[in-house]
MARGU-331962 format. One record per residue (C-alpha): x, y, z; residue in three letters. Coordinates in pm, whole numbers, plus 50000, padded with zeros to 5 digits. Layout:
<atoms>
XYZala ...
</atoms>
This chain:
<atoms>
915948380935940unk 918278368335707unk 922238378535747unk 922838396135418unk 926908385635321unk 926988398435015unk 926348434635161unk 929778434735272unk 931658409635067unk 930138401534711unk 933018381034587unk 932168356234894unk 932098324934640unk 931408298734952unk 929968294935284unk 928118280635569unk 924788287835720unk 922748273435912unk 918858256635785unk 916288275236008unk 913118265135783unk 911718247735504unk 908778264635328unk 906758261535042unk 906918291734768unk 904758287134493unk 904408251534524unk 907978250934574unk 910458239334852unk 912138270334997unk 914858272435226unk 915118298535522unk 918978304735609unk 920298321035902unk 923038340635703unk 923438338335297unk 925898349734969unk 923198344634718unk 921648376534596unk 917848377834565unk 916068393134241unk 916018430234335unk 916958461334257unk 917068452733824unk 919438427733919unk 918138391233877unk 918868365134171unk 922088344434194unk 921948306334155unk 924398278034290unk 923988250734513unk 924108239734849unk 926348203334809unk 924338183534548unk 920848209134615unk 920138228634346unk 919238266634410unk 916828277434108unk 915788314734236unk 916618334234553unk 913698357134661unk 913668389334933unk 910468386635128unk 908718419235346unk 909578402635685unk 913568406735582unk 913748369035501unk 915068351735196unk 913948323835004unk 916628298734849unk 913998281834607unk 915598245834560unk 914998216234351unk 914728191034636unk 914948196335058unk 918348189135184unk 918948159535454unk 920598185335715unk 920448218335897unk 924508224035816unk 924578235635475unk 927638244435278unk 926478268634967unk 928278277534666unk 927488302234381unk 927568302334062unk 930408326333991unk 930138330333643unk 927088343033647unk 927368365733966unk 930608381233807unk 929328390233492unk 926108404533709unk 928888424133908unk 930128438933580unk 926968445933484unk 925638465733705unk 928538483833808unk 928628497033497unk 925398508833477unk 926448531333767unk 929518542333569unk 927088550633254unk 924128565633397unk 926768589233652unk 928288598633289unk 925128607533210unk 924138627233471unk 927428649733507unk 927888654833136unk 924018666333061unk 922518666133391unk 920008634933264unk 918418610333529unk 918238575433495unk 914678561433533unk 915168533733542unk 917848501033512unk 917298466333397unk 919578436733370unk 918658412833150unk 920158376133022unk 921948387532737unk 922058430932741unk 921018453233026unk 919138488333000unk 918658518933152unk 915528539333074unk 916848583333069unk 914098608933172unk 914858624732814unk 915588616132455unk 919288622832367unk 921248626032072unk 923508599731907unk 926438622632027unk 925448628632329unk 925668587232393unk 929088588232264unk 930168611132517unk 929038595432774unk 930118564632662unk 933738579932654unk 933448593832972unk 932368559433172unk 935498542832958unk 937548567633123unk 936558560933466unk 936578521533368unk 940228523433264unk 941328548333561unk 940388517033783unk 938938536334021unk 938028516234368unk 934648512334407unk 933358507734794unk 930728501834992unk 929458521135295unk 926528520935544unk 924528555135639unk 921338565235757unk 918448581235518unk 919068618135645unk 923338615735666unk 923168599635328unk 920828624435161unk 923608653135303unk 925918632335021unk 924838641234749unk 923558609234608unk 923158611834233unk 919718598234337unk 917598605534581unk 916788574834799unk 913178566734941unk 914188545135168unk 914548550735547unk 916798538835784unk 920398526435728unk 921018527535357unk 924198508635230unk 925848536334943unk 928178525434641unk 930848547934597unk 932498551634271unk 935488568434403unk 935088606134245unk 932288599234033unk 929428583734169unk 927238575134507unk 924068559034473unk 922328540034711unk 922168503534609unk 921948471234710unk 923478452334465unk 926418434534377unk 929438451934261unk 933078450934134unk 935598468134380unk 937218486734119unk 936248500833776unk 938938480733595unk 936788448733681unk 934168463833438unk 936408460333118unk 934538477632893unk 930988495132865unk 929328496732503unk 926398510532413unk 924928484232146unk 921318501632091unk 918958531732144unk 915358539832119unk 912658562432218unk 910568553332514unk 908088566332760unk 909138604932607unk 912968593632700unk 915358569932562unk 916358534132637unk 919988527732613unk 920918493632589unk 924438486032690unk 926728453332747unk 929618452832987unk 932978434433021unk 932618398632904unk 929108404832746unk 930658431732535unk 933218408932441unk 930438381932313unk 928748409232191unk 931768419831960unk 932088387331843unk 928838380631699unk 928888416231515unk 932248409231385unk 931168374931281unk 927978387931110unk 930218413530942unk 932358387730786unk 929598371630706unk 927578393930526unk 931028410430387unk 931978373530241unk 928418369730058unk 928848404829909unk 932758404329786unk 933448434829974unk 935018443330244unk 933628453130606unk 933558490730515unk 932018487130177unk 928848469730349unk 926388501530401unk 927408508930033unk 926678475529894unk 923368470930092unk 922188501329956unk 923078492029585unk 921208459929676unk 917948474629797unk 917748496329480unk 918068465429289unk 915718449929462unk 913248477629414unk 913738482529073unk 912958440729022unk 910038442129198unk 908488474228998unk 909458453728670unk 907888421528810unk 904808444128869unk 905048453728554unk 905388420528398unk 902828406028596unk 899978431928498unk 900668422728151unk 901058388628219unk 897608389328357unk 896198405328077unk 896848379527863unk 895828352428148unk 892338371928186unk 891548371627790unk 892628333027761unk 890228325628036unk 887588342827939unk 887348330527567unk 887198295927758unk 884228306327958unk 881748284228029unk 877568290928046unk 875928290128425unk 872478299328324unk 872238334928135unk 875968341128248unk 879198331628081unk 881178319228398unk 884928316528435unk 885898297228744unk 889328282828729unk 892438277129013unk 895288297628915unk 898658281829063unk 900698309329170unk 899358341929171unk 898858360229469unk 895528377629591unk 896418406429417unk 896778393229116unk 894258370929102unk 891848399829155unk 893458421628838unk 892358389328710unk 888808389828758unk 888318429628676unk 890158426428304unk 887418394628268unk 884508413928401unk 884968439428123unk 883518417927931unk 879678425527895unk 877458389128030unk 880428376528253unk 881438363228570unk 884298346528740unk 885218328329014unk 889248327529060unk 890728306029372unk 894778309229407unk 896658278029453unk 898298263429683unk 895798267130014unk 895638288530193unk 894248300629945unk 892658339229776unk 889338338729620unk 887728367129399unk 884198363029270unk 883298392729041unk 880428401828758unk 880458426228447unk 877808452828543unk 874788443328312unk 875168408328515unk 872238403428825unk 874348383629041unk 875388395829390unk 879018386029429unk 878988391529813unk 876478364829889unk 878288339129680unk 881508345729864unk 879808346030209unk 878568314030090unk 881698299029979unk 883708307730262unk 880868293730528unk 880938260230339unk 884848257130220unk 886658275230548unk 888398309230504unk 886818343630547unk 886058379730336unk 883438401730207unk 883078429329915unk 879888443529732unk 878028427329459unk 880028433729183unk 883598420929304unk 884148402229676unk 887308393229810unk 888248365630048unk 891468343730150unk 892538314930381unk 889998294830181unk 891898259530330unk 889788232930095unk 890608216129737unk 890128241929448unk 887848221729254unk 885828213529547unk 885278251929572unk 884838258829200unk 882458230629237unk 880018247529466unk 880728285329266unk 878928267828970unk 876168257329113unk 875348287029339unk 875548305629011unk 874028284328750unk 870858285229006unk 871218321129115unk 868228338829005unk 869398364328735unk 
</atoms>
């Protein structure tokens, strides 16, 4: 087995160990240490990294026999290795998850809710709540793990076994057997964990809850501690500015002047609507009195640069009006819509010459024999105006 250091000391930065075995993990060189610092993926918590003098240590993985893996990027040329970890990274880790402790405990006392589960991720971390709570209800709780952050409580660890531990009062039950090693938030919280933690609250800085959501019947807070709450502030309050700057308002006159915005925005795009259906009208009737004969039928089949599917198809239905018509409409640029439609009195079955199209020319789409729809038609216009004549002009009618 593997001597754990960071149960007892997780601000050990360096130390020495000694090589016991090289294995292969994955197609990987792994490294088999009589005594470590780096933390292995567990827990929610993802693995440290570091080095062991110029040895890169990619991922650090727990195994069942009580061994751990130091995954590196090459074998190193002795047995006496000298590690180092990446203390950025295991810090803000620290802060992390320490203050998920603080936040789901705040939880817990103020409304008796259990954390499901935790999850600490690059950028935010998460905790998954057995029930869906209110927007005050966060806010509370929120308060009340700042409060415990800023009384700088100590934070400690201790070793028990499974049945003296249980006596506790953990604020979750363990499964585990044996010795467990606790985390005790002095007044406030003992969990059984084995992760890596600050040894007092103050170390956290800051928790902020940045999002919620409904999951799995609960709700999944997402939350960013210390420095990643200070990043986190950052970008909002650049993205405020920004937006604020674009707008000529200031930061509290945003929600106010987004609103006006989207009302704007839907009022332009029911008078585009408008303007379009008209605007088609007039498109429809100058096509049609260009029509051209295919057989017994007077056939419009023209590219229309521009007009989307929907249009294209208004289109088609204001031509087909016309008694002894039918049309063939392709939008452009490609991808692009086709519509082939017929007036009523017209024997031609619109389905079949779309089918037809789209098997030759690319694309896809169906519809019944008076009006057929298609898109992602990816060849030349004419070329598929081109074969709509002739399947037409020979169609029997």
């Amino acid at each position: 087995m593997t001597e754990r250091l960071y149960y007892h000391d997780p601000y050990l930065r360096e130390f020495d160990a000694t090589l016991l075995d090289t294995v292969s993990h994955d197609g990987q060189t792994a490294l088999v240490l009589d005594r470590t610092a780096f933390y292995p993926t567990s827990g929610g918590q993802p693995h440290d990294v570091g080095a062991f003098h110029d040895v890169r240590v990619l991922d650090v993985i727990d195994t069942d026999d009580g061994r751990i893996f130091h995954v590196v990027d090459r074998a190193p040329s002795t047995t006496t290795l000298h590690g180092r970890i990446d203390w950025t990274r295991r810090f803000d880790h620290m802060q992390q998850h320490t203050g998920q402790h603080v936040l789901s405990a705040a939880f817990d006392h103020l409304f008796k809710v259990r954390t499901e589960s935790f999850h600490l991720g690059v950028e935010y971390s998460t905790i998954d709540l057995a029930r869906e709570v209110s927007a005050k209800e966060i806010e509370q709780a929120e308060d009340e793990a700042n409060r415990i952050v800023w009384e700088d409580r100590p934070v400690t660890i201790r070793f028990a076994d499974a049945a003296e531990a249980a006596s506790f009062g953990l604020r979750k039950p363990s499964s585990r057997e044996g010795t467990l090693r606790l985390i005790d938030v002095d007044g406030f919280d003992l969990s059984a964990c084995g992760g890596t933690h600050v040894a007092r609250t103050g170390a956290i800085g800051v928790i902020a809850v940045s999002a919620t959501e409904r999951f799995k019947g609960g709700s999944r807070i997402t939350f960013l501690c210390g420095g990643r709450a200070l990043t986190g502030f950052r970008a909002l309050r650049d993205a405020v500015a920004g937006s604020a700057r674009v707008l000529s308002v200031g930061a509290a006159e945003l929600p106010s002047a987004i609103e006006r915005l989207q009302g704007e925005g839907k009022e332009l795009r029911r008078q585009m609507k408008d303007f379009q259906a008209r605007l088609a009208t007039h498109e429809a009737d100058a096509l049609a009195d260009g029509a051209s004969p295919a057989g017994p039928v007077k056939l419009v089949a023209a590219a229309l640069p521009g007009w989307d599917a929907g249009a294209i198809k208004t289109i088609a239905a204001r031509i087909v009006e016309r008694p002894g018509y039918a049309v063939v409409l392709v939008s452009e640029p490609a991808p692009s819509a086709i519509v082939v439609a017929r007036a009523p009195d017209v024997a031609l079955d619109s389905g079949a010459v779309l089918k037809a199209l789209v098997a030759k020319h690319g694309g896809k789409g169906g519809g019944r024999p008076d009006l057929a729809q298609g898109g992602g038609v990816t060849a030349a216009a004419a070329d598929v105006l081109s074969t709509a004549r002739d399947l037409i002009a020979t169609e029997k009618h």
